[in-house]
Every structure is written in structure tokens, then in C-alpha cells.
N, C-alpha and C positions, 0 to 999 in steps of 0.2 A: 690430217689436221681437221679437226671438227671446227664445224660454225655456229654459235649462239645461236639462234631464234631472234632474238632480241637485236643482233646486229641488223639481220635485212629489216627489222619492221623499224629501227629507228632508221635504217634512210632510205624507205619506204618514206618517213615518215618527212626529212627531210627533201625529199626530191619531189614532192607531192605538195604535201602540205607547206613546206616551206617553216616549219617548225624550229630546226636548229639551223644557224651558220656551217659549222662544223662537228664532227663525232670523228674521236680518237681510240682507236682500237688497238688492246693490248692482245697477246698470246698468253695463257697461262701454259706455262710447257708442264706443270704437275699433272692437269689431264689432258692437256694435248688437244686446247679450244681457245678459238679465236673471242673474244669479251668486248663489250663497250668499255672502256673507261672513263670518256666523259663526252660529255655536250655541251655545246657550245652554245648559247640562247642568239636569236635571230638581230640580237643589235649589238652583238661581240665583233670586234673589226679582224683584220689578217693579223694586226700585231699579237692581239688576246690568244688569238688561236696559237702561233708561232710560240709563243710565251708559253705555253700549257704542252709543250713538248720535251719530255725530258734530256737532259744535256746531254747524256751517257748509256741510255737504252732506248733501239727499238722499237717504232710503232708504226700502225699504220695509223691513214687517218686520209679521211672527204671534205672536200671546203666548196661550199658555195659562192662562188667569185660571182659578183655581181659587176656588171662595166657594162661601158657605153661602147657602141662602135665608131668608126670613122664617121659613117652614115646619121651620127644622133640617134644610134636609135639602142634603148637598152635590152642588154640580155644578160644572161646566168649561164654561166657551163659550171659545172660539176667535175672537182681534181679527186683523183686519188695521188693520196703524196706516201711514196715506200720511205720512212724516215728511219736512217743506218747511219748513226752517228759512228766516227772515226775509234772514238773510246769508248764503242760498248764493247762487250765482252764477242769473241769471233762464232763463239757456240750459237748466241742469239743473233747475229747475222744470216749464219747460215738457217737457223731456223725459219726467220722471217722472209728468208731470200729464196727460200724452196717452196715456202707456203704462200707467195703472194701471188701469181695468179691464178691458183683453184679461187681463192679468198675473193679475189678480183670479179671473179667468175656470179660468186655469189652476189656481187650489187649490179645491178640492171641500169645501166643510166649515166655511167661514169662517161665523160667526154675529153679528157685530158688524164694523161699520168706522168707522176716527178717521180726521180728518185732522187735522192740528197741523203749526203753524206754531214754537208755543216748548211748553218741556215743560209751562206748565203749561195748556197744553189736552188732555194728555192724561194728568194726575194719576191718582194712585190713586182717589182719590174720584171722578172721573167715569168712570173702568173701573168701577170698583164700582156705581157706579150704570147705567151702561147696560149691565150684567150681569145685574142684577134685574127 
């Protein structure tokens, strides 16, 4: 499975710059490459993000969680969320389930990873908690 260009420099671009919230990455299995599909601009919350996942296919996707710790004191960790809804098709399961950590491999900086099946195994409250 190939990887865009375009995917490390957008979070590049987020893990740096702090540019996007979020960037959701599709596969095109026609040539067999991992793509951006969209970006999330820097004042989109978890809900917007969550909401821009589709019901019934596959994707992957990076969310800059932003929280406070016990301590007061604020920080960022970086998810990669493998998103494998119930009712996608088993072909693009397996596709995305084979190809996620070369893919993983390609972003530098990731500090947390979800897998989920429906949204709510990847709630706010379990971001929050495996943030702390």
C-alpha cells in the first residue's frame, strides 16, 4: 500500500504547526494509496471531527486532543484512530486492517492509538482518559 506525499506533510504540518485539529485518511484501493480526505481547521471540536466519519466505511484518521492534566498544566497528545465500522463492507476491513501499521509507521509523532468499530468506543471520555 502506497502512501501520498501529501499525507506525512499534512501532519507534518499538523504536529508542528498545529495547522489542522484533525486529517482523515482514506485508501483508494483502485491504486492501492493511502489519500487525505479532509482537514479539519484548528477551531473544529472532537464532535465535528467524529461527525465527518463515515457511518459505513473505513478510515483512518489523527486528532489533536488538546487537555489539561491533573497537575493544571495543558498538553496535546496526537491519536491515531483505525475507524472499522460494523457495516462496512469485510473486503475494506481487511484492507485497512492489513495496511495500518506500515501507514502508522509513515507519521512520526503519534502518542495514542484507538481502534473502533462504532463511535462509541471512541468517545470523548475514553480520548480523555487514555490522554492522562
Amino acid at each position: 500500500m502506497a502512501v501520498n506525499d501529501d499525507c506525512k506533510l499534512k501532519f507534518l504540518d499538523l504536529k508542528a504547526r498545529r495547522n489542522y485539529r484533525f486529517i482523515i485518511f482514506k485508501i483508494d484501493e483502485q491504486i492501492q494509496q493511502v489519500a487525505v480526505e479532509k482537514l479539519g481547521s484548528p477551531e473544529e471540536t472532537y464532535e465535528d471531527f467524529t461527525n465527518s466519519l463515515p457511518a459505513n466505511e473505513c478510515r483512518y484518521a489523527v486528532f489533536d486532543f488538546d487537555f489539561t492534566t491533573n497537575e493544571n498544566v495543558q498538553k496535546s497528545k496526537i491519536f491515531f484512530i483505525a475507524w472499522a465500522p460494523d457495516t462496512s463492507k469485510v473486503r475494506s476491513k481487511m484492507v485497512y486492517a492489513s495496511s495500518k501499521d506500515k501507514f502508522k509507521r509513515e507519521l512520526d509523532g503519534i502518542h495514542v492509538e484507538l481502534q473502533a468499530t462504532d463511535p462509541s468506543e471512541m468517545s470523548l471520555d475514553i480520548v480523555r482518559g487514555r490522554a492522562l
